[in-house]
C-alpha positions as CSV (number, residue, x, y, z in Angstrom):
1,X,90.7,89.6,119.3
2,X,87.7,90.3,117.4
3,X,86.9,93.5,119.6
4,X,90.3,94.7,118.6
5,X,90.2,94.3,115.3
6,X,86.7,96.0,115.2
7,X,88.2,99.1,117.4
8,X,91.5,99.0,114.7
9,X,88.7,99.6,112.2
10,X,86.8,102.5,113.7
11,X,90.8,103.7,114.8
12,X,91.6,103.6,111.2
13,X,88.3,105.2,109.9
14,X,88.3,108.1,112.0
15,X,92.2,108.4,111.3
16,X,91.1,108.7,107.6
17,X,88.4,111.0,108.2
18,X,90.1,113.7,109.7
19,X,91.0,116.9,107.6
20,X,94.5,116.5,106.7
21,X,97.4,118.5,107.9
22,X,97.6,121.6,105.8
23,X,101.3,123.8,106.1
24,X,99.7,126.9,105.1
25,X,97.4,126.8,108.0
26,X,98.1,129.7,110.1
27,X,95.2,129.0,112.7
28,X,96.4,128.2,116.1
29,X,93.3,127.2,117.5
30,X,92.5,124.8,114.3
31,X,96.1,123.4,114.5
32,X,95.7,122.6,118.3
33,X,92.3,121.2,117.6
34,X,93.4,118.8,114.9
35,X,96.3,117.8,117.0
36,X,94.1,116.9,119.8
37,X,92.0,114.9,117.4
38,X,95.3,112.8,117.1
39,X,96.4,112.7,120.3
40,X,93.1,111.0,121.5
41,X,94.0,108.4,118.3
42,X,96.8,107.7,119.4
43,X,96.6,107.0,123.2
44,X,93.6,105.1,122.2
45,X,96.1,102.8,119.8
46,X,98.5,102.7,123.0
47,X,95.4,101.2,125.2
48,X,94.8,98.2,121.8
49,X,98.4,97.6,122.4
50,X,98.7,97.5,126.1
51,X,95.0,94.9,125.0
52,X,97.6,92.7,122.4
53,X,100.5,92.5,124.4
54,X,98.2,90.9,127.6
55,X,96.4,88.4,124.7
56,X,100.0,87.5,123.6
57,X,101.0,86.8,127.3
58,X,98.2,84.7,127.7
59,X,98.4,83.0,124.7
60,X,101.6,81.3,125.8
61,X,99.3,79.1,128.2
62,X,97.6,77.6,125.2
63,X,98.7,74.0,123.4
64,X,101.0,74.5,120.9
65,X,98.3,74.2,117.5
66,X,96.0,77.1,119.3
67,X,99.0,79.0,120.3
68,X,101.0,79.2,117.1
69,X,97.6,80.7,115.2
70,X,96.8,82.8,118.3
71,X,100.6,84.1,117.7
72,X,99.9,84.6,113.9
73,X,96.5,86.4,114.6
74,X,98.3,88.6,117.2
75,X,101.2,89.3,114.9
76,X,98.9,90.5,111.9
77,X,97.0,92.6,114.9
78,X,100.4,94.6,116.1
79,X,101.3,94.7,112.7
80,X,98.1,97.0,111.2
81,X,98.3,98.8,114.6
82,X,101.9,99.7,114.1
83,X,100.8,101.0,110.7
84,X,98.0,103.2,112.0
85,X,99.9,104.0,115.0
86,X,103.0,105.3,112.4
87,X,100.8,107.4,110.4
88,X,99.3,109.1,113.5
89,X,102.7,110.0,114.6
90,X,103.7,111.4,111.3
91,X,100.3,113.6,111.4
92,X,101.3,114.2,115.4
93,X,104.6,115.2,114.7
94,X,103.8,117.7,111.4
95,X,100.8,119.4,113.5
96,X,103.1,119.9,116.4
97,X,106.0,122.0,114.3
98,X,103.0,123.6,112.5
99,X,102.0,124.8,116.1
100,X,105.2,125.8,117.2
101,X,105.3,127.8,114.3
102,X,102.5,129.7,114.5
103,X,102.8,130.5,117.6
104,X,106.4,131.6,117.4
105,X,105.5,135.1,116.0
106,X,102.7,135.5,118.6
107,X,105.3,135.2,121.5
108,X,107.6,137.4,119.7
109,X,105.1,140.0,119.2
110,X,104.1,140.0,122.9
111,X,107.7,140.3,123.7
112,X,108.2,143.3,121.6
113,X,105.1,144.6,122.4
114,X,106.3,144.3,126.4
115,X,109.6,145.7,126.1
116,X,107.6,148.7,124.1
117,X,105.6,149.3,127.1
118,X,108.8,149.2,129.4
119,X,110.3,151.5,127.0
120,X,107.1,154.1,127.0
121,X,106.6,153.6,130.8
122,X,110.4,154.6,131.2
123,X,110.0,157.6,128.8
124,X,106.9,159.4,130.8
């Protein structure tokens, strides 16, 4: 448990560290950067869970004094990793619609810029 709570530390540190999510960024390449930033956060907080849930399974083989504070230790765990894991998905979830955003005008402008093409190509 100790190894997990020193990796929910580094998890939460580099979470901090990372440039927040900006609206006005219009940089495709930034925003997918950043988003893979969180992505790797996050299936890393998926892997401490898969971690928990196997300690709480195991913990149910202990006496009943080492079990109930193995319980309490596990439940604060999941608890700060739900917190982290929340605030990843809010930063997951904004970076993706910033994405889709940005992008939107670039597929549009392709598209009108293909049926141009057809247009002159049908013209000569």
């Amino acid at each position: 448990m100790v190894d997990i709570n020193g990796q929910l530390d580094h998890l939460e540190t580099l979470n901090q560290s990372l440039e927040p999510v900006d609206e006005n960024e219009s940089n495709p390449s930034l925003i997918r950067t950043k988003l893979h930033r969180f992505i790797r956060i996050h299936d890393d907080l998926e892997i401490l869970n898969e971690r928990l849930i196997t300690l709480n399974e195991r913990s149910l083989a202990l006496f009943s004094g080492d079990q109930l504070r193995v319980t309490n230790d596990l439940k604060l765990l999941l608890d700060r990793l739900n917190s982290i894991k929340r605030i990843v998905r809010i930063y997951l979830d904004r970076l993706e619609k910033l994405l889709a955003k940005t992008e939107s005008p670039l597929r549009t402008s392709n598209g009108n810029l293909q049926v141009t093409q057809i247009y002159l190509l049908k013209k000569n």
